[in-house]
N, C-alpha and C positions, 0 to 999 in steps of 0.2 A: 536558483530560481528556474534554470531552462529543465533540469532535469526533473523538477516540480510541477511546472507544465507539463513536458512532456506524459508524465508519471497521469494525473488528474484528466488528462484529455485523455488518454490512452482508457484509463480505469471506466473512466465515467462511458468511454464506447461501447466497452464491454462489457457491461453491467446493465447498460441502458438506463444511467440514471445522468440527472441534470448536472452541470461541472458545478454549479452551485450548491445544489442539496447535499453533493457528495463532500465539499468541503467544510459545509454547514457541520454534517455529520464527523468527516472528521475531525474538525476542530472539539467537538462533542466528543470524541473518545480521546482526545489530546488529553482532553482531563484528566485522564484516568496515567499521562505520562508516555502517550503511546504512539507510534504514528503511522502515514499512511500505509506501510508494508502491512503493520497491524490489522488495520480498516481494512485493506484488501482482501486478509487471509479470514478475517472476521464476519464480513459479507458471504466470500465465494465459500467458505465451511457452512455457516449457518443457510444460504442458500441452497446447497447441497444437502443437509438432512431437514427444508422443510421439501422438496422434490422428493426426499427417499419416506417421506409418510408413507405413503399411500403402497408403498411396494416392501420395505422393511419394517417388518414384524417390530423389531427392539426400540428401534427412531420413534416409530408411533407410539410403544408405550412410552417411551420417557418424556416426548411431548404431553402423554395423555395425563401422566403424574401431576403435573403443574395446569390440567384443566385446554389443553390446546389439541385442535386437530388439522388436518388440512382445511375445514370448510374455514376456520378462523383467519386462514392466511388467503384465502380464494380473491379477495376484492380489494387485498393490496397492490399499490401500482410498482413493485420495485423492488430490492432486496432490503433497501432501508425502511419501508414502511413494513418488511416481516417482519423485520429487527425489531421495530419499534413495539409492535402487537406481541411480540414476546419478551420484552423487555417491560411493557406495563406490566403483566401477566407475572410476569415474577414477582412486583412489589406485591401479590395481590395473597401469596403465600407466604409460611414460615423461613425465617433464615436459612434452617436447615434442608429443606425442601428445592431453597430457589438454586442454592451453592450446587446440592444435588444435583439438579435439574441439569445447570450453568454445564458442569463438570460432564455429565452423560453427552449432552447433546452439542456441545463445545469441547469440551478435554482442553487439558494442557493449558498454554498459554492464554488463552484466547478465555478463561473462563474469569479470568481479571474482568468482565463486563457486569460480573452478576454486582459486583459496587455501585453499578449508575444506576441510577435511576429510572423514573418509570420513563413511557411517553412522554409524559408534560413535563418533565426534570432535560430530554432529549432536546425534543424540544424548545425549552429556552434557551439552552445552550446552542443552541443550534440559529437562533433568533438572535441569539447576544454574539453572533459570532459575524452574522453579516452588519448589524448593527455599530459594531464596532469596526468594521471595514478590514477582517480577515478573510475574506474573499475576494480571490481576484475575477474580473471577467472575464469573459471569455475569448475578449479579444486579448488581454494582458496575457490569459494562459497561450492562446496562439503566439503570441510575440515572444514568449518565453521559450517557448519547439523551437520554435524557427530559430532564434538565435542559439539553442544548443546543437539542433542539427550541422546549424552553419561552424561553431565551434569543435562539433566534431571531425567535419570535414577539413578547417585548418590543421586540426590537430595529426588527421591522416595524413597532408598534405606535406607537413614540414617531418613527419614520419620519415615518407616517402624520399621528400630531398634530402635527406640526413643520410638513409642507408647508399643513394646514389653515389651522394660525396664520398660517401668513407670506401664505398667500391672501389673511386675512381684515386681514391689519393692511399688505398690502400698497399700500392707496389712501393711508392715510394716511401712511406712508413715501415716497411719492410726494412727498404736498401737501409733510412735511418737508425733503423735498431739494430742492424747487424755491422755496421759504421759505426754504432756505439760499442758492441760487444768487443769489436775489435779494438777499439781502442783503449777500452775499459782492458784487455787483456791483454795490451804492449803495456801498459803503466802498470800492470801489477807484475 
């Protein structure tokens, strides 16, 4: 849970979107089997070629195949509402068109998305997810840092005193192993 928070307050800074909507969302691509690392790499990619419209030639056309261009994404507040305005846009073509589409401007792993649905398919999911009380607030996600921070910090802490000890009782584990050796080598 702390590294959940930390992971969701962290994302949500950096993207500039709500710790809600981003969890909305990804509990919505959870669907598909997938998780926040997913979400992350699936916003900042798709974010990254609707910015490269306007300046790469090949981005704009494989946007353009499926009917989208930069003025389509201009009045979204976020990287989930591009998502979302490209993700309706796909149910709105052929199978073969959307996969297409998914694969050029996604590649790779990340084109598992062309399976969901449009907007309003995100959308419910996204509605049936705080609904059903898979969203934490924002104050549970702060309570969640803060106690992994503070666990990371015992965990450096008894790090710490472990290498001290073993420093400090290290001579005398020495004298004891070579007290053994010698003993071990008058009995044989």
């Amino acid at each position: 849970l702390g590294e959940t928070g930390e992971q969701v307050l962290r994302m949500a800074e950096f993207m500039d979107i709500g710790t809600t909507k981003l969890q909305a969302f990804n509990s919505a691509i959870g669907t598909l089997g997938r998780d926040m690392d997913f979400t992350r790499d699936l916003l900042q990619t798709f974010n990254e070629r609707v910015s490269d419209i306007s300046s790469v030639q090949g981005i704009a056309d494989d946007f353009a195949r499926i009917g989208l261009s930069a003025r389509d994404f201009a009045d979204s507040e976020d990287a989930i509402d591009r998502f979302m305005v490209f993700a309706d846009k796909l149910q709105k073509v052929s199978a073969k068109d959307r996969m297409t589409a998914v694969e050029a401007i996604l590649g790779g792993d990340l084109s598992v998305v062309g399976q969901l649905g449009g907007m309003e398919e995100i959308l419910r999911l996204m509605d049936e997810a705080v609904e059903k009380g898979h969203i934490f607030s924002e104050q549970q996600l702060t309570l969640a840092a803060d106690f992994q921070r503070a666990f990371r910090s015992v965990g450096r802490t008894i790090t710490s005193m472990s290498n001290n000890l073993g420093s400090t009782l290290m001579p005398v584990l020495l004298r004891i192993a070579s007290l053994i050796d010698n003993i071990t080598g008058k009995i044989s």
